[in-house]
C-alpha atoms as one frame of an Amber mdcrd trajectory, in Angstrom:
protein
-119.940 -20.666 -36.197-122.972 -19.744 -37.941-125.851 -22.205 -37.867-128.573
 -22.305 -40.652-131.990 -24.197 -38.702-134.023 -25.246 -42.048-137.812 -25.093
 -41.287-137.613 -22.489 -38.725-140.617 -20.105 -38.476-138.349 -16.909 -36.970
-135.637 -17.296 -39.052-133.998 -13.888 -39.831-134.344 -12.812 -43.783-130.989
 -13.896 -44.316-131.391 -17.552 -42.605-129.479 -16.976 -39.518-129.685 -17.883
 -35.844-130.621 -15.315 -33.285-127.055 -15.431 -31.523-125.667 -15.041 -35.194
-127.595 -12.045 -35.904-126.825 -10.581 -32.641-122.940 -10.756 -33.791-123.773
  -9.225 -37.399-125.759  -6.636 -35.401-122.428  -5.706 -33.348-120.393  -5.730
 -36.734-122.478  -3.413 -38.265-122.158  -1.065 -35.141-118.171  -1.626 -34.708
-116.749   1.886 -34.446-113.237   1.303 -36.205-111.862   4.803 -35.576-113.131
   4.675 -31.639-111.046   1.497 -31.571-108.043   2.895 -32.521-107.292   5.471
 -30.242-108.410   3.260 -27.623-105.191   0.799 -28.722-102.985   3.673 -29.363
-104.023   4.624 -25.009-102.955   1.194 -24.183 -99.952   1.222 -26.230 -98.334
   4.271 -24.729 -99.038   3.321 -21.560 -97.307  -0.256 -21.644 -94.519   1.550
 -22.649 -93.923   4.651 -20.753 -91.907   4.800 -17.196 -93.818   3.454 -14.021
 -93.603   5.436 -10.328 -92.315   3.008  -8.547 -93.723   3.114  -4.658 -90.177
   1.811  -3.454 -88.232   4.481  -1.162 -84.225   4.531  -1.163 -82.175   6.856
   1.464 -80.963   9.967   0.295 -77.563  10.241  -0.914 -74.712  11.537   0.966
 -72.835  14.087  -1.875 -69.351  13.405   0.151 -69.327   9.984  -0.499 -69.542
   9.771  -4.331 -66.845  10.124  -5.814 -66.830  13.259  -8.612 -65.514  11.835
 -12.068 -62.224  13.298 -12.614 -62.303  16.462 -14.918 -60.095  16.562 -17.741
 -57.269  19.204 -18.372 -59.510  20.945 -20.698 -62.213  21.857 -18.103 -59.072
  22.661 -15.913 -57.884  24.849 -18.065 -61.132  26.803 -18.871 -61.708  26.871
 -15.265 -61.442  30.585 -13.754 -58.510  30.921 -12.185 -60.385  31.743  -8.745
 -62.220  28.705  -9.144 -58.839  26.347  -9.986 -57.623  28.252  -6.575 -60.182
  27.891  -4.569 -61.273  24.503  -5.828 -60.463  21.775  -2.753 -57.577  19.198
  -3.253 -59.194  15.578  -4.191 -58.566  13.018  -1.343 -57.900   9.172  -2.975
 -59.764   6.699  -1.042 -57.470   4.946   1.631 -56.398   1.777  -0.134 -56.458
  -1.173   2.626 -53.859  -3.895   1.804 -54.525  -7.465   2.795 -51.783 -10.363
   3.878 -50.074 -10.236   0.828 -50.066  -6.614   0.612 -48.498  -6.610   4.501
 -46.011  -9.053   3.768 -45.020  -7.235   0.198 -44.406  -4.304   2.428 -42.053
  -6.109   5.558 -39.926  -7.316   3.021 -39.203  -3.793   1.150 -38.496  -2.653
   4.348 -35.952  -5.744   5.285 -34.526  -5.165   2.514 -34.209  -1.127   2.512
 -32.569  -1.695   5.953 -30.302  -4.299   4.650 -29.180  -2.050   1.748 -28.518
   0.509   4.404 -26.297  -1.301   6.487 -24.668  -2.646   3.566 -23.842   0.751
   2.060 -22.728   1.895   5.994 -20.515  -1.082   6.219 -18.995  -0.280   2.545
 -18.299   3.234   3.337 -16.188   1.792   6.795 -14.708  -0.372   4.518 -13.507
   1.932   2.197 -12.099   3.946   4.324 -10.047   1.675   5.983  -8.471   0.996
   2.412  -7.747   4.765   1.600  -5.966   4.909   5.714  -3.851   1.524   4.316
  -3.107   2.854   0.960  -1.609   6.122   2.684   0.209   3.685   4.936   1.491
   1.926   1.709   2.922   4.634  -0.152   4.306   5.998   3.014   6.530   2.807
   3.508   7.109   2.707  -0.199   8.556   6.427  -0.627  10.385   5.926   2.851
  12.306   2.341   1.872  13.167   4.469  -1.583  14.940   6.909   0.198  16.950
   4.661   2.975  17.239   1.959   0.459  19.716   5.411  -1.295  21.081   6.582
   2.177  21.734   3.553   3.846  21.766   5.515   7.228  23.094   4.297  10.446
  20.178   3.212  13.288  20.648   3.352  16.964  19.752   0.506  17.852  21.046
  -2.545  20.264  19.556  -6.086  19.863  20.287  -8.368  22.820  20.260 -11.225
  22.296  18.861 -14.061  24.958  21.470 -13.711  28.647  24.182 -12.199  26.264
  25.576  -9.113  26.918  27.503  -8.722  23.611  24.505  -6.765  21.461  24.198
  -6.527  18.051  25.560  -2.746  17.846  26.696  -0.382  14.597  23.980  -1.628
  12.706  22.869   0.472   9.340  19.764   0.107   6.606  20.933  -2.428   3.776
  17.986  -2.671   2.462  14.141  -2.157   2.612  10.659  -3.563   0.947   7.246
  -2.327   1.009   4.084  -4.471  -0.196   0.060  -4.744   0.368  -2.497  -7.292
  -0.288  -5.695  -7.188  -0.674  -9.562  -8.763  -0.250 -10.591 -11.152  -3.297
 -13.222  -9.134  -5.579 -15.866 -11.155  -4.027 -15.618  -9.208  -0.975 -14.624
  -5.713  -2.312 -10.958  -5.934  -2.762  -9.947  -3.438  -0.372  -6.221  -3.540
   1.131  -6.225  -5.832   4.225  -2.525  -6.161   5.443   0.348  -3.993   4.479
   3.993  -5.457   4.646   7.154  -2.996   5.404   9.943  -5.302   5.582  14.525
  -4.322   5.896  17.104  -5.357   6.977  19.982  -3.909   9.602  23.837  -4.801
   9.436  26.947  -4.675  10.963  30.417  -5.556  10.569  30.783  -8.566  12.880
  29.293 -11.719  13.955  29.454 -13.961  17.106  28.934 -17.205  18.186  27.081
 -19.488  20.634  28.215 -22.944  21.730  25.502 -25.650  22.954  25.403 -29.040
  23.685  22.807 -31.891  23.387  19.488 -30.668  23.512  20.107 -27.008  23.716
  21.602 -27.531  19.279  17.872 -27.667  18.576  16.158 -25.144  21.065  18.776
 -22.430  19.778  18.834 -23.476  16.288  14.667 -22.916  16.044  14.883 -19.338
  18.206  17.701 -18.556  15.777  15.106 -19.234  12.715  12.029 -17.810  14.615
  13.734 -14.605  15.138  15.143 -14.567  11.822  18.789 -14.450  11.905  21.285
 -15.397   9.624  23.091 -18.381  11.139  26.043 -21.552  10.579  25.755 -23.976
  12.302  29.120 -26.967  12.821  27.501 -29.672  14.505  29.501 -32.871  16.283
  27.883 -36.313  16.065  28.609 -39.668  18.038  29.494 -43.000  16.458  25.453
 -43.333  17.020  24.804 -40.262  14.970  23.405 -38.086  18.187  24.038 -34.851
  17.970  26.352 -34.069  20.982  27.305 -30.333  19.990  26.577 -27.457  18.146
  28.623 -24.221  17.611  26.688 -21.748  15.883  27.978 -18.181  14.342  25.503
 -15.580  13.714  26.050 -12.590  11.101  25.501  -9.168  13.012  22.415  -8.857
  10.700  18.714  -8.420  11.775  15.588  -8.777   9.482  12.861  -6.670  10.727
   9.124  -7.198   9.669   6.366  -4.695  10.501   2.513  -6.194   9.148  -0.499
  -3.497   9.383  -3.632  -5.715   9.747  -6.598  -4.294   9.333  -9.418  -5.743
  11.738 -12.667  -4.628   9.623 -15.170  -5.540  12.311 -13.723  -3.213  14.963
 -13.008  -0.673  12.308  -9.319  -0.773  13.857  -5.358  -1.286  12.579  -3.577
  -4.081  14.548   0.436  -3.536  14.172   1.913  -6.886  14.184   6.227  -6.866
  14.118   9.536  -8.848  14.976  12.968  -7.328  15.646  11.782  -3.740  15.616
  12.517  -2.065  18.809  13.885  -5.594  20.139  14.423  -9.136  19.390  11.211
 -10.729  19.541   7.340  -9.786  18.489   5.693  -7.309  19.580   1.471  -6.491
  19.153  -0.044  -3.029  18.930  -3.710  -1.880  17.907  -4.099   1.493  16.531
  -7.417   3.359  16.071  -8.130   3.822  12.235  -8.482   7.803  12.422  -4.747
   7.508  14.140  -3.316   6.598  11.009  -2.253  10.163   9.097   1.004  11.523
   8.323   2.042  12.781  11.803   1.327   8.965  12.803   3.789   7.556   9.836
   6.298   9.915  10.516   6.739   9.398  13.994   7.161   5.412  13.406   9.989
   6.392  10.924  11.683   8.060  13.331  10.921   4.907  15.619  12.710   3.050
  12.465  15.676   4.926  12.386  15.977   4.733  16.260  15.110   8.589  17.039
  13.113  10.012  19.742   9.682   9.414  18.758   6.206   9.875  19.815   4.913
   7.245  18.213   3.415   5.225  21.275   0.945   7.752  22.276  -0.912   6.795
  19.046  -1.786   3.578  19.975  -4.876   2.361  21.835  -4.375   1.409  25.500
């Protein structure tokens, strides 16, 4: 602030203190164009870059990763170079729990698929060995159901020594059934079913007890049976005389056991009265197989045993 002191003795021309003339005296000697450069010094070096006294390690090139060059610079690459040039390596990508437990179960379940498409393939061939074995039985009963041949064959039946004797084919089935489409529906069990006759019958007397134990072997085994029974004033059954039709029903089943990848042969009244079990490996089963168990049929010399597992 300037300060006018009214009476003063040394007061400057112009009224003025001595500090206030000392400023004026600066003003008059301000060099403006000194000033300027002086600001424009300061100016650019506020904003230029600082050297900074901070020391970092020195890269390692082999550890940065190059940024990946674009077909174009591929392209307009020398062909040496593109040769020459080594193959990028991707960084190893470490999986955590998730990534572990993502991978155990694609590989539970590849190994699941596996044995699922091995146990199909069994499967299916086990079908293609039955459907042979089908058609087989199906052409064969054709043909004897037309020739109605003669089969040497006796039945005996229980302690009696009259056999069932002279019988021929009357008549003969084939069938098949198969899996539900749930679990494929492949053919499981094939079904060749006839019937022998002959020109007679005969007949078997019991008494008591023995009406019943011969009347359920009769209908085990199959047989065509009359039966005249002879009841008390009690209505016990005293006796039985039965007569039995020189007829036998014969009933082969093929069974296919899937888990041991085998063919179990299940039959009644084929070579004898009775049943009878056989297993036969699946790779048995072929033509040479089938035709030997027709001769077995037809009561011919046969081979057909040596086919079957011991």
């Amino acid at each position: 602030m300037l300060r006018l002191v009214p009476g003063s003795s040394e007061d400057s021309p112009a009224g003025l203190d001595p500090d206030a003339a000392a400023l004026m005296a600066d003003i008059d000697a301000f060099d403006l164009e000194s000033a300027r450069q002086r600001v424009q010094e300061i100016d650019a070096r506020a904003t230029g870059l600082r050297v900074s006294a901070t020391a970092f390690p020195e890269a390692v090139p082999e550890l940065i990763p190059s940024p990946p060059e674009t077909t174009a610079e591929v392209e307009t690459r020398p062909a040496a170079a593109r040769s020459a040039a080594p193959a990028q390596t991707p960084f190893p990508r470490v999986g955590g729990l998730l990534d572990q437990l993502k991978d155990e179960v694609a590989d539970s379940q590849r190994r699941a698929s596996e044995a699922t498409q091995q146990i199909d393939a069994v499967r299916c061939g086990l079908d293609r060995r039955l459907r042979t074995v089908f058609e087989y039985f199906h052409d064969l009963t054709t043909q004897l159901n037309y020739l109605k041949p003669s089969v040497a064959r006796s039945y005996y039946f229980l302690d009696c020594d009259d056999a069932f004797r002279n019988l021929s084919w009357l008549e003969g089935f084939a069938d098949f059934r198969t899996q539900s489409e749930r679990d494929g529906g492949h053919i499981e069990r094939v079904t060749l079913g006839f019937t022998l006759k002959g020109r007679g019958e005969r007949t078997f007397e019991r008494s008591g007890a023995g009406v019943e134990r011969l009347r359920q072997v009769l209908f085990d085994l199959g047989l065509r049976f009359e039966c005249q029974e002879r009841r008390n004033s009690q209505r016990e059954l005293e006796y039985g005389c039965f007569t039995v039709a020189d007829e036998i029903s014969v009933l082969a089943v093929w069974r296919v056991d899937f888990e041991r990848h085998e063919v179990v042969l299940e039959t009644r009244n084929l070579e004898r009265l009775g049943y009878a079990r056989c297993t036969l490996s699946a790779e048995a089963i072929g033509p040479a197989m089938l035709d030997e168990f027709g001769r077995l049929i037809l009561g011919r010399p046969n081979r057909f045993r040596s086919f079957t597992l011991r």
